[in-house]
C-alpha positions as CSV (number, residue, x, y, z in Angstrom):
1,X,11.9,-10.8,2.9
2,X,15.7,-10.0,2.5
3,X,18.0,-11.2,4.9
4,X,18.7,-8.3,6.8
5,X,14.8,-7.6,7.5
6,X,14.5,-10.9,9.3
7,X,17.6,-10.0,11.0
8,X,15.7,-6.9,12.5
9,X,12.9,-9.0,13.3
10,X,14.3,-12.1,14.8
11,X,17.9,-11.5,15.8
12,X,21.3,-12.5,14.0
13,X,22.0,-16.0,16.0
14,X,18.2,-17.3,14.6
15,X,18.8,-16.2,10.9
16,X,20.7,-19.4,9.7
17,X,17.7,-21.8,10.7
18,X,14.7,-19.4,10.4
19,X,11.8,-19.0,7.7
20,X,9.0,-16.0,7.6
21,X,6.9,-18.6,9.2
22,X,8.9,-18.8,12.1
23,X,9.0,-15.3,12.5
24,X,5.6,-15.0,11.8
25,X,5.5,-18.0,14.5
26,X,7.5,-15.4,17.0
27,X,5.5,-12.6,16.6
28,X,2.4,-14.4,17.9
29,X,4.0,-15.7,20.6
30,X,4.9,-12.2,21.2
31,X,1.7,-11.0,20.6
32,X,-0.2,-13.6,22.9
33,X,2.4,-12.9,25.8
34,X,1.7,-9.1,25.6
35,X,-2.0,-10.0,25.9
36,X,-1.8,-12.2,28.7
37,X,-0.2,-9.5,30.8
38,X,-2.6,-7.0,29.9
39,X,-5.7,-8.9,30.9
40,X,-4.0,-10.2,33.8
41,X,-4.6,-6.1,34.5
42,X,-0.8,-5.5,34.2
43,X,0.6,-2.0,32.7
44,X,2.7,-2.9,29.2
45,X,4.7,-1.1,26.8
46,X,4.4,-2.0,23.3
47,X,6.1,-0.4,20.0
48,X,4.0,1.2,17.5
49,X,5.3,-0.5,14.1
50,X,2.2,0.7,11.6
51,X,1.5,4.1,9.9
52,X,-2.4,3.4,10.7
53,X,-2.3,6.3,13.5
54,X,-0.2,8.8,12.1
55,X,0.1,11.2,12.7
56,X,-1.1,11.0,16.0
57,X,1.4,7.6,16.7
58,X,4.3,7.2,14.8
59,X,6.8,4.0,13.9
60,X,8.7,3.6,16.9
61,X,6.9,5.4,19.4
62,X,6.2,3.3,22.7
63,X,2.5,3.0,23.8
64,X,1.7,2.8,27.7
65,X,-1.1,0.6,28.0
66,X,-3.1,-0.1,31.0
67,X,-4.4,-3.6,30.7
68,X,-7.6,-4.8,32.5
69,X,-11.2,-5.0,31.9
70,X,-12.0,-1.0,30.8
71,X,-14.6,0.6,29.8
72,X,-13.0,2.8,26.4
73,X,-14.3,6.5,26.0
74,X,-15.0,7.5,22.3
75,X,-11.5,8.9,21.7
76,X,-9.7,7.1,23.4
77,X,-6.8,4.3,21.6
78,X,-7.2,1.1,23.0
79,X,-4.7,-2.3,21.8
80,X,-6.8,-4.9,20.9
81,X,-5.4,-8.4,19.4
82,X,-7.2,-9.7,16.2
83,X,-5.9,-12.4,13.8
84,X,-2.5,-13.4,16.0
85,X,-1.4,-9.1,16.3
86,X,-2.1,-6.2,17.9
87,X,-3.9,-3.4,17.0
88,X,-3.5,0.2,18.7
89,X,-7.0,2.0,17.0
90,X,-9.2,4.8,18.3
91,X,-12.6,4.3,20.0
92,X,-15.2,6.0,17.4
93,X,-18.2,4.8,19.1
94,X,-19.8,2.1,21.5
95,X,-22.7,-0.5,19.8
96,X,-23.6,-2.6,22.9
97,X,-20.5,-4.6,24.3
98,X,-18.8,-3.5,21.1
99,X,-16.6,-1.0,20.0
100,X,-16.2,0.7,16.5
101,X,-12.2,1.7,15.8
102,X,-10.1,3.0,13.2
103,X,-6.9,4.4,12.5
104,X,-6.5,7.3,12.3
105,X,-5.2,7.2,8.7
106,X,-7.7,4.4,7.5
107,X,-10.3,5.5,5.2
108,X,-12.8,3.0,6.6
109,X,-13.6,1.6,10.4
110,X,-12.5,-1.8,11.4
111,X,-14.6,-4.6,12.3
112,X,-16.6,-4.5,15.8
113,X,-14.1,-4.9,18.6
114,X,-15.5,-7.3,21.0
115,X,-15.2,-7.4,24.7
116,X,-12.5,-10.7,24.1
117,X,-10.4,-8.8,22.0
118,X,-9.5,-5.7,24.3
119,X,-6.8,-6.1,25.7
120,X,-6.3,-2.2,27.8
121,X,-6.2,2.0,27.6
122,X,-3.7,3.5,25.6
123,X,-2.9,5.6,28.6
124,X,0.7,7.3,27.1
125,X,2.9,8.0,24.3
126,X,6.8,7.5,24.6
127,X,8.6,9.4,21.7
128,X,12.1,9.7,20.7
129,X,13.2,7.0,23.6
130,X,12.3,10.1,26.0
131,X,9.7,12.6,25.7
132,X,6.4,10.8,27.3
133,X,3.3,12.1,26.0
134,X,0.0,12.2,26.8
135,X,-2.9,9.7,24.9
136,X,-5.0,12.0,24.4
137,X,-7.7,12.5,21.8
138,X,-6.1,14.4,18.6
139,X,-5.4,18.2,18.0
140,X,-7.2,19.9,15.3
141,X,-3.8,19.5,13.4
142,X,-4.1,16.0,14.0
143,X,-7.7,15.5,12.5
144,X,-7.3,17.6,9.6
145,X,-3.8,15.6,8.9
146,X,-5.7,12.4,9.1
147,X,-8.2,13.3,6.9
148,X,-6.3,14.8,4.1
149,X,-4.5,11.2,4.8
150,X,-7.2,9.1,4.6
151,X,-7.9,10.6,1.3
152,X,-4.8,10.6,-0.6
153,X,-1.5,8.4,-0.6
154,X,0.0,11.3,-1.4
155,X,-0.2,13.2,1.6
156,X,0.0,10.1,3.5
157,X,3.5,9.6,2.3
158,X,4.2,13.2,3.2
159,X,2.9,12.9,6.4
160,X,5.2,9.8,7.2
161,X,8.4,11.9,5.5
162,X,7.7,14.9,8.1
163,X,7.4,12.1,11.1
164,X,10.8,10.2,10.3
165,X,12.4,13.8,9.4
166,X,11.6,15.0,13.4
167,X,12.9,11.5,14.5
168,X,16.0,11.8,12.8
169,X,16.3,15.4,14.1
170,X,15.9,14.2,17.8
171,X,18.8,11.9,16.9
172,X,20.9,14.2,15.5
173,X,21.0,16.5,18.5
174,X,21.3,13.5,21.1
């Protein structure tokens, strides 16, 4: 990791006596304080930083999540934590207790989330610092550019071009 990346991930006054495993130390502190509020049943914010959603979620878009014990519809994106992070995945179906996710742009489902992993309801989208959208379930757009996605890095890459290219043109014009 080059200096300037642990820089954007652990601040300038840290980078001097810091090591990846300190930020990876940080981030799961982070992580576990994030998850304590939300299943305390507090509302959270938390910053998309993956391309497993696109394009539904993009890199830097700000989930509202409603924390609490829930009860996810298929559909729906919940934020679970697994191996010290968060995951915001959508709810393919229910076995039992459990729940069967994925990303959108993942070829294959994740594990079974279980009940002590959910942490809340994906309940909003914040993009471009402003515009607040809803967490719905995907467009038809969506789906078909998931697909094509989950088959091909190609158009995966593509996909993640077009998302940072309407970023940037939000920024431009504020």
């Amino acid at each position: 990791m080059s200096l300037q990346q642990k820089e954007l991930l652990i601040g300038p006054s840290l980078i001097g006596e810091s090591s990846i495993d300190d930020v990876n130390i940080h981030d799961r502190i982070g992580c576990e304080l994030v998850a304590e509020a939300l299943r305390a049943g507090a509302h959270t914010r938390v910053r998309v930083m993956g391309t497993s959603m696109l394009p539904a979620l993009r890199p830097g878009d700000v989930l509202v999540v409603r924390g609490g014990s829930e009860h996810p519809a298929v559909n729906e994106i919940v934020l679970f934590l697994r191996y010290g992070r968060l995951f915001a995945h959508r709810v393919l179906r229910k076995i039992g207790a459990d729940l069967i996710t994925r990303g959108d742009a993942l070829p294959d489902p994740d594990p079974p989330v279980r009940a002590a992993e959910l942490l809340g309801v994906v309940v909003a989208v914040i993009r471009d610092g402003s515009r607040q959208l809803p967490a719905g379930p995907p467009s038809i757009a969506q789906r078909m550019a998931a697909a094509a996605m989950r088959r091909s890095n190609t158009v995966h890459r593509l996909v993640l071009r077009w998302c940072n290219a309407q970023t940037q043109s939000v920024l431009d014009e504020g």
